[in-house]
N, CA and C atoms as an extended XYZ file, in Angstrom:
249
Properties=species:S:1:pos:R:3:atomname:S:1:resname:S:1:resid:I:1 pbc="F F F"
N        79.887      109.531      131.685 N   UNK     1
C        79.839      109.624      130.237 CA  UNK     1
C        78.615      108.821      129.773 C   UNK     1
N        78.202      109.653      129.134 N   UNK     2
C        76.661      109.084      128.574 CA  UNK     2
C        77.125      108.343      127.190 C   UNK     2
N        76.999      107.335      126.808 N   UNK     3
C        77.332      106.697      125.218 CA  UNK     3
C        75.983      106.698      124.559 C   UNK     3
N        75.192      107.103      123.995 N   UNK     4
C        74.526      106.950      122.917 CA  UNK     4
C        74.472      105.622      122.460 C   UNK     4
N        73.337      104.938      122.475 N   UNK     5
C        72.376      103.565      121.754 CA  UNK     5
C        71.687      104.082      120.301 C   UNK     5
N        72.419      102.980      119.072 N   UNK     6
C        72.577      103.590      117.953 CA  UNK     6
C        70.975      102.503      117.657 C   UNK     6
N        70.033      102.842      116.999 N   UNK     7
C        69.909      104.069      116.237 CA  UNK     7
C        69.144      105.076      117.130 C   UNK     7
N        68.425      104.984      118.296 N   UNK     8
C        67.509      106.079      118.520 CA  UNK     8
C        68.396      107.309      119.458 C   UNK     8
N        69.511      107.084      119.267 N   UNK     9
C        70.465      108.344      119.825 CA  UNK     9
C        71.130      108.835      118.605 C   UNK     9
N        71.289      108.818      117.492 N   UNK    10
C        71.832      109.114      116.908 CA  UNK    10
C        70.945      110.054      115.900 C   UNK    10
N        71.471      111.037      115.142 N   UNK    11
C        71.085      111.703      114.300 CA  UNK    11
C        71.305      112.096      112.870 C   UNK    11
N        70.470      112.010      111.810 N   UNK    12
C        70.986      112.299      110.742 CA  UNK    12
C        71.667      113.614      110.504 C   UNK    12
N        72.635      113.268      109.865 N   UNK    13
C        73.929      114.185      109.149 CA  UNK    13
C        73.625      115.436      108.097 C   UNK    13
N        73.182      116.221      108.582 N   UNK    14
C        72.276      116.883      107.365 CA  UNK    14
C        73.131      118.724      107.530 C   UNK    14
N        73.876      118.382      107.394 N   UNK    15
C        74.739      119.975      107.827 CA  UNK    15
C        74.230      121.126      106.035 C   UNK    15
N        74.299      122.020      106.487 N   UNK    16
C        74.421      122.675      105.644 CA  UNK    16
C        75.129      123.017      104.280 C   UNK    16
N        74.022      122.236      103.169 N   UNK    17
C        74.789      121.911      101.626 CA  UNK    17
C        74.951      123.240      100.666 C   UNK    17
N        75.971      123.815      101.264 N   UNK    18
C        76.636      124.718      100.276 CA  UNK    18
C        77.161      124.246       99.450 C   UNK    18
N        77.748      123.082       98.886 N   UNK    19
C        78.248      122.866       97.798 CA  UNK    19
C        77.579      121.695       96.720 C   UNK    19
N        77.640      121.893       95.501 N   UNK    20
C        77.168      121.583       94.626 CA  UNK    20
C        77.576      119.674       94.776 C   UNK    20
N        76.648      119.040       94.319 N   UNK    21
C        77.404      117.371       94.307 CA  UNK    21
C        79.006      117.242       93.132 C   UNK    21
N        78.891      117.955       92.527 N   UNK    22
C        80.165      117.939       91.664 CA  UNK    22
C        81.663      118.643       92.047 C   UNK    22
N        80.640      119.413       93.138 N   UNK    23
C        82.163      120.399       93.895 CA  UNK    23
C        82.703      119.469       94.884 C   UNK    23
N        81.310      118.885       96.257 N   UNK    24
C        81.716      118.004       96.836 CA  UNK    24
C        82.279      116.524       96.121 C   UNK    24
N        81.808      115.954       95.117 N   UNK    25
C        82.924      115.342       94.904 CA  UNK    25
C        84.684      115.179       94.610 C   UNK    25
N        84.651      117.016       93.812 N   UNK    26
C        85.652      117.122       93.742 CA  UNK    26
C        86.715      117.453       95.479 C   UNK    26
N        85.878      117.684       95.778 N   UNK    27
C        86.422      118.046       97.754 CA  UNK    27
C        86.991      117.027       98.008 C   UNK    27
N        86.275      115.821       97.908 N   UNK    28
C        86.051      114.254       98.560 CA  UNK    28
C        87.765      113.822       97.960 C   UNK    28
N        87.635      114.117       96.566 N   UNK    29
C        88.797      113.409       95.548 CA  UNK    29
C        90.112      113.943       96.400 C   UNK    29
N        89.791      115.249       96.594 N   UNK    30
C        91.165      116.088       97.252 CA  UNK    30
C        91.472      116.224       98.659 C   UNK    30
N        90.972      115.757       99.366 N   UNK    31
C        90.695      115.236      100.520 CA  UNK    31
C        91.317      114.064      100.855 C   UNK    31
N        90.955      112.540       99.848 N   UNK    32
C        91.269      111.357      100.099 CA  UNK    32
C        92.944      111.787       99.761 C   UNK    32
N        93.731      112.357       98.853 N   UNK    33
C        94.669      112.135       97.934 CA  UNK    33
C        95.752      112.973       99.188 C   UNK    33
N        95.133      114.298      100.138 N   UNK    34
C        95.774      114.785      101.337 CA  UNK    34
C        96.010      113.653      102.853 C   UNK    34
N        94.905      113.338      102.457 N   UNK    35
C        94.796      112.343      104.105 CA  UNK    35
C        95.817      111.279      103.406 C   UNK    35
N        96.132      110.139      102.414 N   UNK    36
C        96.750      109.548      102.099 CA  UNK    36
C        98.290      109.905      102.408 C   UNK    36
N        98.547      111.170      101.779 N   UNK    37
C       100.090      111.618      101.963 CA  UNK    37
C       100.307      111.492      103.669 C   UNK    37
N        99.315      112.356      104.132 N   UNK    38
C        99.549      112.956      105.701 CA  UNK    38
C        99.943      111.522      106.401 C   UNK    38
N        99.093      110.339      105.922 N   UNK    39
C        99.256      109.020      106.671 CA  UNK    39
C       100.737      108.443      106.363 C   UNK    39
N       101.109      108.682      104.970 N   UNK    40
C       102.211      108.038      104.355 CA  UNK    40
C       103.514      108.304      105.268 C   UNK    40
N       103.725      110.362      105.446 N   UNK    41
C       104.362      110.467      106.087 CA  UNK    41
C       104.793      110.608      107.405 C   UNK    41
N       103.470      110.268      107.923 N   UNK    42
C       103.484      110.429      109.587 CA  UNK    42
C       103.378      108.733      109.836 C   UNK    42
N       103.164      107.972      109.193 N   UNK    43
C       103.187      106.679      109.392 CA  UNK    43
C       102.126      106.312      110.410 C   UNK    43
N       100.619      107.020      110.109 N   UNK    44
C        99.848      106.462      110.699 CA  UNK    44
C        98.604      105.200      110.261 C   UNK    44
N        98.082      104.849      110.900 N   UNK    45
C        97.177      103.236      110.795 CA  UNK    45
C        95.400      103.332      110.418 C   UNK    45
N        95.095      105.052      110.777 N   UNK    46
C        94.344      105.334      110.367 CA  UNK    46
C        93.897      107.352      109.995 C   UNK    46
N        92.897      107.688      109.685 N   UNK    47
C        92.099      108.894      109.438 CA  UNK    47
C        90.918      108.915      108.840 C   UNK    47
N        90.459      109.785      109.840 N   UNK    48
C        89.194      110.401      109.474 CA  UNK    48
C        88.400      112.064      109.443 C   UNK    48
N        87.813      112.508      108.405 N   UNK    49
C        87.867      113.689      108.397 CA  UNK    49
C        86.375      113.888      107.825 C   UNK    49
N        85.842      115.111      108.386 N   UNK    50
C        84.291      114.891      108.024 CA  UNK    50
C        83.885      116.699      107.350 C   UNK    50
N        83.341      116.931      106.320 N   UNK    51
C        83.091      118.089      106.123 CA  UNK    51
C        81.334      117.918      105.404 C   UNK    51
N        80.864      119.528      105.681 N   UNK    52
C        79.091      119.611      104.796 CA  UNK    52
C        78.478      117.713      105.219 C   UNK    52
N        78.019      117.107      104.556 N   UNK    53
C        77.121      115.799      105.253 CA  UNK    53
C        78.793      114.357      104.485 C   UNK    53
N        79.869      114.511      104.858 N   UNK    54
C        80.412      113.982      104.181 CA  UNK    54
C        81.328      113.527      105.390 C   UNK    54
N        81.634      112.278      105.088 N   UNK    55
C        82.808      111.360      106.273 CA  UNK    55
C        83.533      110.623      105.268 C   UNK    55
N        85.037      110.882      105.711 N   UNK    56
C        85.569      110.213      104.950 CA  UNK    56
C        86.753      109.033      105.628 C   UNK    56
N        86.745      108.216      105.942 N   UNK    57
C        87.176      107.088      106.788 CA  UNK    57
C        88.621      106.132      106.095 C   UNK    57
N        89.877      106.727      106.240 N   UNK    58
C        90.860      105.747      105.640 CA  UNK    58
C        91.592      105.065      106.515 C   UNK    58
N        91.970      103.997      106.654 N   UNK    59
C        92.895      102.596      107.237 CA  UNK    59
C        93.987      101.999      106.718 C   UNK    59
N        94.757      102.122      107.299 N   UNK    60
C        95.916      101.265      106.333 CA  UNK    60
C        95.414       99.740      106.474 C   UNK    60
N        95.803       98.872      105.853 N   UNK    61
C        95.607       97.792      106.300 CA  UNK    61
C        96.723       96.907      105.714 C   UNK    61
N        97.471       96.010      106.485 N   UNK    62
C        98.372       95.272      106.404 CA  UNK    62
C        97.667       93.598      106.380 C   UNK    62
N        97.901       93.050      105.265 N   UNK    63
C        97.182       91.507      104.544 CA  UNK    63
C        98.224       90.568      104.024 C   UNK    63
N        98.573       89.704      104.372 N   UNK    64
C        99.241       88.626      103.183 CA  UNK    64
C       100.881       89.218      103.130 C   UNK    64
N       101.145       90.165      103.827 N   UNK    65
C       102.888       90.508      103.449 CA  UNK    65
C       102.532       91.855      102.329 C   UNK    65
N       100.961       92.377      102.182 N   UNK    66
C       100.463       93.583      101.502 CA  UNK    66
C       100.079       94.938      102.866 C   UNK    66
N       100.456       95.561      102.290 N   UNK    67
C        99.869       97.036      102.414 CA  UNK    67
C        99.275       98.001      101.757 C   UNK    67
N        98.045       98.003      101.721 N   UNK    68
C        97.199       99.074      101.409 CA  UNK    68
C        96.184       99.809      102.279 C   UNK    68
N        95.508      100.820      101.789 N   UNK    69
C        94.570      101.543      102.011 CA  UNK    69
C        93.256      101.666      101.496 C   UNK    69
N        91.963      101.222      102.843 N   UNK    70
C        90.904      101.029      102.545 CA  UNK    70
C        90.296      102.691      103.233 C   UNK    70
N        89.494      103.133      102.041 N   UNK    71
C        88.788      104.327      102.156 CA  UNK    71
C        87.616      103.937      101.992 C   UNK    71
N        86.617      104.914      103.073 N   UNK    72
C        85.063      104.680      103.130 CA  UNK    72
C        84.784      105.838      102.767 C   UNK    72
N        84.202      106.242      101.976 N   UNK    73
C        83.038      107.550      102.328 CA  UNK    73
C        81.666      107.846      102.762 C   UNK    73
N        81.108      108.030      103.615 N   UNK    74
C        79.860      108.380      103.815 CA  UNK    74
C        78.922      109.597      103.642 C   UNK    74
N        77.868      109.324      102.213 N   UNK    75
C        77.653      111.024      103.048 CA  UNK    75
C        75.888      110.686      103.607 C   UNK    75
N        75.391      112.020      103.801 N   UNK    76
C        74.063      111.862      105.101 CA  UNK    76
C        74.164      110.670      105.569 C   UNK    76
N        75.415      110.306      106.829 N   UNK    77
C        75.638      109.937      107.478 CA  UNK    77
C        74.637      109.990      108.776 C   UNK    77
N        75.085      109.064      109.715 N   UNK    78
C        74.139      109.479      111.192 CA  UNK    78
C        74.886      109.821      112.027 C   UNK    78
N        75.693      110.697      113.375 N   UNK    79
C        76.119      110.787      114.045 CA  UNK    79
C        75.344      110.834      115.313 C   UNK    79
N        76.198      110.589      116.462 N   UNK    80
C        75.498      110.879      118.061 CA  UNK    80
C        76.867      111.623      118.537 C   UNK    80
N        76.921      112.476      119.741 N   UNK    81
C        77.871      113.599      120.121 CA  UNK    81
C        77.710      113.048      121.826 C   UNK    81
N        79.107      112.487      121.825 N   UNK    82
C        79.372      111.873      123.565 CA  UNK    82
C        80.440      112.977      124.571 C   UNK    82
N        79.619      113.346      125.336 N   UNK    83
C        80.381      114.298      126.180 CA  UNK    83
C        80.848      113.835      127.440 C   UNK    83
């Protein structure tokens, strides 16, 4: 297994922008609000889901006797592809 050395293995995120910045935001909104449920009821610790130049990165995170959820979004992101 070859791992990729970030940055000169990696590549910018530049997929094909069919959608408008106002559509993809609205994607992003409906996206975070699905992955949230899916985690709630499967009782998982994390997700991530990536569409057009967009990553969207959520964690539960357990703090202080708290539970919440930290969401990242990235978009023209960089990826590398490990085979």
């Amino acid at each position: 297994m070859d791992i990729p050395k970030y940055p000169e293995g990696f590549d910018e995120c530049d997929r094909s922008k069919r959608l408008s910045e106002e559509e993809i935001d609205k994607k992003i909104n409906k996206e975070i609000e699905s992955m949230i449920n899916y985690m709630t009821r499967n009782d998982t610790e994390n997700y991530s889901k990536a569409f057009e130049d967009v990553l969207i990165m959520i964690d539960r995170i357990y703090e202080d006797d708290q539970t919440y959820y930290e969401i990242s979004v990235a978009k023209q992101h960089s990826r590398a592809i490990v085979r």
